[in-house]
N, C-alpha and C positions, 0 to 999 in steps of 0.2 A: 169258434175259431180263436187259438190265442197264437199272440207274437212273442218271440223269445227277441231280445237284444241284445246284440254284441257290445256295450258302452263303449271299452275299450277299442274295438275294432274303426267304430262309425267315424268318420271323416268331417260329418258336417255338408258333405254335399250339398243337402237339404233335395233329395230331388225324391222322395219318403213325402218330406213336406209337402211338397207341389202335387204330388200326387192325390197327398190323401190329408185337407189340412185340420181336418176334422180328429184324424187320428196322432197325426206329428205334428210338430214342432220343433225349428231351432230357437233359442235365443242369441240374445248378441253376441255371445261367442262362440256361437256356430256347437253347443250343447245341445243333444237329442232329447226330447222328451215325449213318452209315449204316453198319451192321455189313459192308456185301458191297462196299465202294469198290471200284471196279477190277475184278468177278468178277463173274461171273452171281450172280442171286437163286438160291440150290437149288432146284429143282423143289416140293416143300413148301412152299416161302414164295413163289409165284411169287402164286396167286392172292390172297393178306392184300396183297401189293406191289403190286399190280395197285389195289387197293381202297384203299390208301394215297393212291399216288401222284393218283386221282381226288378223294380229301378234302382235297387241299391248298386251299385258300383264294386263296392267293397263285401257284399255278402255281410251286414249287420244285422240283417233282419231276417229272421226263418218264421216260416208258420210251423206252431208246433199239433201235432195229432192228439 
């Protein structure tokens, strides 16, 4: 499974993070950072990612096929 990012889109919610903090992160200025860019999610983080990318708010997160 990989995740596309909206950069542009993401608000900073952080609610990505709380989901799944293994996979996100905000820093102190409420910037996204996705640990697996470019890489499959590992199997362990697929379903927290899955559960993520649904608590976005704003639709920043898509799983991509």
């Amino acid at each position: 499974m990989k995740i596309s990012v909206d950069y542009p889109r993401c608000e900073g919610h952080g609610l990505c993070a709380g989901q799944a903090p293994a996979v996100f992160t905000l820093d102190d200025d409420a910037q996204l950072t996705y640990r697996f860019e470019g890489a499959d999610v590992p199997d362990e983080y697929v379903t927290v990612a899955r559960a993520a990318v649904d608590s976005c708010p704003v639709a920043a997160l898509r799983e991509q096929s």
